[in-house]
Each structure stands twice: as C-alpha cells, then as structure tokens.
N, C-alpha and C positions, 0 to 999 in steps of 0.2 A: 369647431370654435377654437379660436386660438390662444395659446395655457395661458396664465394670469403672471404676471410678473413673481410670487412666491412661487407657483409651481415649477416655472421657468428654474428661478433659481436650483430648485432641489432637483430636478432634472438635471442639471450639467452638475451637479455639486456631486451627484452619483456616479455620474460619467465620469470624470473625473478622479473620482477613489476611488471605480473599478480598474482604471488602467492603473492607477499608482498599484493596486493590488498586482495588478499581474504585469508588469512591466516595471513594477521599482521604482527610485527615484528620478524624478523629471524635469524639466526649468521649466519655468513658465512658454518660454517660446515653444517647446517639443507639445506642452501641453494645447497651446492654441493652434499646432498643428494636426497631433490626432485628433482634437475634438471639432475641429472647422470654428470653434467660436473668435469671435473678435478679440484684440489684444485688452482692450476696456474691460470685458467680459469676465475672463482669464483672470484678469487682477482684480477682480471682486471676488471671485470664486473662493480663487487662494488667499486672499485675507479673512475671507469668512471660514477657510477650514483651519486658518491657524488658529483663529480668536477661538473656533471653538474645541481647539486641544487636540485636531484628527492629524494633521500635518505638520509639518517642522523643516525647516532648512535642514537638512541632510549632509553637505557639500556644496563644492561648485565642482560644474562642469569641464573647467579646465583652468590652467595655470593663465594659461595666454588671454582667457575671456573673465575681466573683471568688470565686477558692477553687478546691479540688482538682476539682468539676466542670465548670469551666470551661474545664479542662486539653482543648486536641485531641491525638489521638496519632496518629502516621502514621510510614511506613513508614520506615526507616530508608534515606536516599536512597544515602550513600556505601558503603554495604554493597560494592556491587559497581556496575561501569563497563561499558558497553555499547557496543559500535559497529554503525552500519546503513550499510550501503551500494547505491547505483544504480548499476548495472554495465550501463554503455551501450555501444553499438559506437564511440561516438563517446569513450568517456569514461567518468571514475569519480568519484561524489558521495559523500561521508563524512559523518557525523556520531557525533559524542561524548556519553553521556550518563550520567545515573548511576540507579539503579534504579528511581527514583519517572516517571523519561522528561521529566528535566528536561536540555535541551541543552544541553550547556556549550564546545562548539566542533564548527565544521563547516567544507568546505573543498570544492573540487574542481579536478580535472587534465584538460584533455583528451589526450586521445591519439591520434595520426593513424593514417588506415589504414596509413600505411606504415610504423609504428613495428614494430619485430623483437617476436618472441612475448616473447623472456626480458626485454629493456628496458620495454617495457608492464605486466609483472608485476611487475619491479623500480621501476617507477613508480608502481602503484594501492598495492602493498603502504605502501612508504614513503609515501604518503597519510596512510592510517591510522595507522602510527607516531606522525607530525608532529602528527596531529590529536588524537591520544591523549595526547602530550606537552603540548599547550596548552591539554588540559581537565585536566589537572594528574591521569591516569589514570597509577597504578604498573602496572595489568596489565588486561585484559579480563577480563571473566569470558564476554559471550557476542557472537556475533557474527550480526547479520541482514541476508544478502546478496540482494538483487534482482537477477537478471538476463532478459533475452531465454533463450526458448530451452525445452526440454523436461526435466523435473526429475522423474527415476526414482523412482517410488513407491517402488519399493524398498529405494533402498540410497539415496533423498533426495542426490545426484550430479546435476550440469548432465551429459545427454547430449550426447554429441556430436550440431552439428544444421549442415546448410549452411549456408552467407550468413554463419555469424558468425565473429568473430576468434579465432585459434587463443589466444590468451591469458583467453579467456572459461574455458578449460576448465581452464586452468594454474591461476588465480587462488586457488580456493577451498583447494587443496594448499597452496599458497607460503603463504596467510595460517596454515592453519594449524601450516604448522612453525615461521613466526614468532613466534606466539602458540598454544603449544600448552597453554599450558591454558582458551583459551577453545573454547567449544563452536558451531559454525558452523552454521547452518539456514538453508537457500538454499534459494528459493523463484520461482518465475515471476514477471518484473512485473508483468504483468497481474494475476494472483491477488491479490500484494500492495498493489498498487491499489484492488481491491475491499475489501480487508480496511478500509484504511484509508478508504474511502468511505463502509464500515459503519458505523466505529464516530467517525468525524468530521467526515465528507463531507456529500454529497449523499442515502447512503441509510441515513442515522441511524435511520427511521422503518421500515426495510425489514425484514425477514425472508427473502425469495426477491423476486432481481432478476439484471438480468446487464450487466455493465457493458462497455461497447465500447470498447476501448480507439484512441483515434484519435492516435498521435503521430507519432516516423518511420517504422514500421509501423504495423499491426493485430494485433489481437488481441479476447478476449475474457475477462470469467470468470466462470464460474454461481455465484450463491451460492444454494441453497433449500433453505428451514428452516430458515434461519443456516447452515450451515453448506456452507464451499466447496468446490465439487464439482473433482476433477482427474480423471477416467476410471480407465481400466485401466492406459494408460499412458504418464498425468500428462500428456494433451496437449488434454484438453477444452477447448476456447476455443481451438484453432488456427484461427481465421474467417478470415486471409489465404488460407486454401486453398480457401475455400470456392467453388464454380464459381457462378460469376451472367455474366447476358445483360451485352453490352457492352464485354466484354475483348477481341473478338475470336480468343479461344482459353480453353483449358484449363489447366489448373496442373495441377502434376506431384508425383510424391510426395519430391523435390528441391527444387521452384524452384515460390513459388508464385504466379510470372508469370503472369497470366493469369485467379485467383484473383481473390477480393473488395478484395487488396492492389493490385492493378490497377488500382484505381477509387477506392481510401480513402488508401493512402499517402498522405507527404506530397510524394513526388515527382509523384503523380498529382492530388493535390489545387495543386499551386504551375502545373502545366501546366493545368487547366483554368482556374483565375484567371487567367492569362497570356491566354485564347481569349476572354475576357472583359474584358480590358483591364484588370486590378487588377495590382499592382507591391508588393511588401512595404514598411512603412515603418516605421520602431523596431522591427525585428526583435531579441527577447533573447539575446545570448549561449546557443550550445549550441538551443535551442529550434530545433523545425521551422521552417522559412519558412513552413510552410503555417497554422501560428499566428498569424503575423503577417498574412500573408491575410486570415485567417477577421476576426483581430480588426481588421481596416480596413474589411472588408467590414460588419461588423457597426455600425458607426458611423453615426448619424441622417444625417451629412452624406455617404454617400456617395456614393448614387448609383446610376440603374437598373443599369448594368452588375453593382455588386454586389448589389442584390438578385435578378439572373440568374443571376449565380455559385451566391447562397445556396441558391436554388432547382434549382440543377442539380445543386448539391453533396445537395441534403438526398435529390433523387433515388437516388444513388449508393447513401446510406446507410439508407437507408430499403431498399434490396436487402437487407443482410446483417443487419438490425435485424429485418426479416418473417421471413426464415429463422427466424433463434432462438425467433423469439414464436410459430411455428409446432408448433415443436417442444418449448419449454421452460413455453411462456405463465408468463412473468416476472412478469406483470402490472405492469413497471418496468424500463426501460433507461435507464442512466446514459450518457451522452457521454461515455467518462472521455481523461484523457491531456490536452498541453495545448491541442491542437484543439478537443478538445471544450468545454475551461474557456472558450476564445477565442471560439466561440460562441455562448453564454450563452444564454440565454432564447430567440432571434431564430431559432438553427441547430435548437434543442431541439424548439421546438413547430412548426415546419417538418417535422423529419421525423414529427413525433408526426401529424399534418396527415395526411401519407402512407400512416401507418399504420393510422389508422383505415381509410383506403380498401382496404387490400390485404390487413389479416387481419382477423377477426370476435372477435380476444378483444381487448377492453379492456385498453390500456397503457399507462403515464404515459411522459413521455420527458422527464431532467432533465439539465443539464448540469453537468460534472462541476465540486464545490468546492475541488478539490484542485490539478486538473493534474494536469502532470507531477511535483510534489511528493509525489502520494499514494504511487510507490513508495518513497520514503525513509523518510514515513510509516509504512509500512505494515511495509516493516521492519525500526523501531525498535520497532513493536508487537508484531511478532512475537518480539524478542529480549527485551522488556520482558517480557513471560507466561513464556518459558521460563526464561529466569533467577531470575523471583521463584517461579516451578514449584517450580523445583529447590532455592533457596533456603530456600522455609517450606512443602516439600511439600505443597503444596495441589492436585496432580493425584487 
C-alpha cells in the first residue's frame, strides 16, 4: 500500500536530516538532488524543519548565486550540548560540543594512582562541569564516555575488570546524577578508536579492518562490514591476553602478564629501547614514554641502534597482528593509539614486511591518524549520532 500523506512527510523529513547529518549544510537544489524528490516537495520539507527549530540557513552557497536557492541549510548546532570523554587509568580528557560536533571547550585532569576512589570522581566529574560552563552549555543532553575495560552488551555498564581504578566504575553513576537528564553511552577505547579511525582516520576507505591499539596497553577492535564487532561478552579485541612465544609465560584470566601485553605495552616497548640504547626525548605530557621512543626512533638522524629497536619492535607486533589476520583476514590493520601514530610509515611497513612472511592473506598495515586523540574522537561521535537519533528520529 502506498504511505499516507503524514508518513510521506516524516519519510523524506528523515531523509533529509540524515544527509544534513552526514553531509553538512545543503541548498535546497543539492537537497532535491540527493533525495530524487520534487522541487515543491523540498520546499515543504525545509519549511517544516525550520518551523520546527531542526534546520536554519547556515550560509549561502556562493557569492556569484543570490536568491533563495543559494540559501544552505544545516542542522541547527545549539539545539543541544554534548560532552565526550577519555577515561584513562592515568586521567580524564573532556570535551564540549554543540550538536553539529563543533568543539567549543576542552580540558583535562590527571589523576594519580594514589588518589581515593570518591576524590577521583569528584575530580573527573567537576571536569565536565568547568568544561560545560566555558562552552557556555546550560545543560547536556548526551554524554560519550571512553574507557579501558569491558563494556556489558547488555546493560551497556563498564564491568568490573582487574588492573583498573576503582573509580573507572564509580564514574559513569556520579556523572549521571549530576547531569541526569543527559543520556550516557560508554563504550571501550579501543572500539571508539576504531570508530573514529573509520570515519576520519586512517581507515576512511575501509569497510572490514582491525585496528591494534598500541598506547599504555593493548588492545584491539574488529570492525567488518562496517560494522564493530564486540563478542558475546563485549570483550572482542581483548589481544593483551593473547598467549604468544617470548613472554616467557602465560597470562591468566586475571593478569594479562605474560600475554601479547608482555611484549607491546608501553612498559615493554620503553625496556626494550633501553637494550638498545634509545632514551625518550620531548616526551608529551600524559602520552606513553614508549611514544616518545617510537617517535625518536623513527627520526632519519637516528641511528642503527634505532633502526634495531624498530626492527625488534615490529617483531613483537607482528606476533599479535598474524594472530588476527589469521583469524579475521582484515585485509587491513591500523597501528592505532599514540605508539602507533609515532611510528608512522617506518613501524607500519616494518611490520606489514613481516606479515607478508608469516601469513598467506594479503594485508595493508597503516599507521594510526589519530593517536591517542581517536578515543575523544570517537566518542564525540558516538554522542553526536545518538543525540541527533534521538532528536529528529532518524533511527
């Protein structure tokens, strides 16, 4: 049967503020050409998302095209306020936004291991306040949190996991009775890493790849067919666990000493540059040492020692890179994390080098464009989709 005039409407009214979502602002004529509808059509559309507060003239399209077609229209930014945060063991990164994912303050706190659960919380939270206050935000509407750790398919909850701070667990609560009428989606780093690798990184062109995450741990995340894979239970890309030759032991379903984290961390990556005589030098605030390595090591002027290093190091990773291609044939592995970004080209095709040797599928191997940036990235992106979701019902 054929839809009824109102559903007509809310049909193309969707269509519509999904490409303004992903495509920006648009003139009416662009709009009647990605959507195939009629120019009459079009200008009911768009008078009905004005009236009702979703869209706004934006611009015009050019100096030389005056008149109402010259009009762009885009999404209406201050609608609603956004916050994304990196919830590190070491620390908490913020950012302020308003709905089109345009930044308008950001900030970050570290926090020491020895700081008390409830002082830690009362720390990150009051972040986000401060940082919400100086993008000149009256209230959230949604909130995208990164952390380490294992993230319950079910009830979308940080599990409880060893090795991390007990206020990793507290946080996501505190923020939201602070701010309870924003909506919280918390997410694995890794995963939103990938996310944001996808859609502004390194695997812009990708469809199915897997990105390794190399910073103060390990990790990984599948992405294929577009879409990110998290298991049964939400722990796919756990690769510090993964047993490989040269740890001299096993990892445990606890501690995963002994693991791929044995040989890729960054405590593991800063001691084998040490055996190799490299030393860290403009190391960044917060970032691994073992970034700073990579990225000294990677330097025309440095030296055989580091190109031993690079070569020892790409060994290492090139263990937990074969694994996956084995298994997943990504046909693409990202370096992600800031290790990976630190060794650009030099670490990437090193271990790509390797891998040709040790499995039979064909796999690119890029370094990451992001860093360690990609998880803030990643989830600003993920609060930027649910927010404008929920806003002009375009699920």
């Amino acid at each position: 049967m054929p839809a009824s005039p109102s559903t007509a409407r809310a049909i193309n009214d969707r269509l519509a503020l999904r490409l303004l979502q992903h495509e920006g602002p648009l003139t009416a004529g662009q709009l009647k050409q990605l959507t195939g509808l009629s120019r009459p059509t079009v200008a009911d559309l768009v008078e009905r998302l004005t009236v009702a507060g979703l869209i706004e003239v934006a611009g015009e399209a050019g100096e030389q095209r005056r008149g109402p077609n010259a009009k762009l229209y885009g999404i209406v930014a201050d609608r609603a306020h956004l916050a994304a945060l990196d919830v590190r063991t070491e620390g908490v990164a913020v950012l302020v936004s308003d709905l089109v994912g345009r930044v308008l303050a950001e900030a970050a706190v570290p926090i020491g291991g020895d700081t008390g659960t409830g002082t830690a919380v009362e720390q990150a939270v009051t972040l986000v306040e401060r940082t919400a206050k100086e993008a000149g935000a009256d209230r959230l509407h949604t909130l995208g949190i990164g952390a380490p750790g294992l993230i319950d398919p079910a009830s979308g909850e940080l599990r409880d996991s060893s090795g991390l701070p007990a206020w990793h667990r507290r946080l996501v609560a505190a923020l939201q009775e602070r701010f309870p009428q924003a909506r919280a989606h918390v997410e694995n780093e890794t995963n939103l890493a990938a996310l944001a690798e996808q859609r502004e990184g390194a695997a812009r062109d990708r469809d199915t790849f897997v990105l390794l995450w190399l910073g103060h741990g390990t990790g990984a995340a599948v992405v294929l067919d577009g879409a990110l894979r998290r298991g049964a239970s939400g722990g796919t890309g756990e690769i510090g666990f993964l047993p490989v030759p040269g740890t001299g032991g096993l990892p445990s379903a606890t501690d995963c000493e002994g693991g791929f984290h044995s040989l890729a961390g960054s405590a593991a990556i800063a001691a084998l540059a040490g055996e190799h005589g490299l030393t860290a030098v403009g190391a960044r605030p917060t970032e691994p040492v073992a970034a700073a390595l990579v990225r000294e090591a990677v330097r025309p002027a440095a030296g055989g020692g580091a190109d031993r290093f690079l070569d020892a190091l790409a060994d290492r990773l090139a263990l937990g890179a074969a694994s996956v291609v084995a298994v997943l044939d990504p046909g693409c592995v990202v370096l992600g994390g800031e290790v990976g970004q630190a060794g650009g080209d030099a670490l990437a095709g090193r271990v790509a080098e390797r891998l040709r040797r040790m499995a039979p599928l064909p796999t690119e191997v890029r370094p990451s464009a992001l860093g360690g940036a990609a998880v803030l990235r990643g989830a600003l992106l993920t609060a930027r989709e649910s927010a404008q979701e929920e806003l002009f019902g375009t699920r």
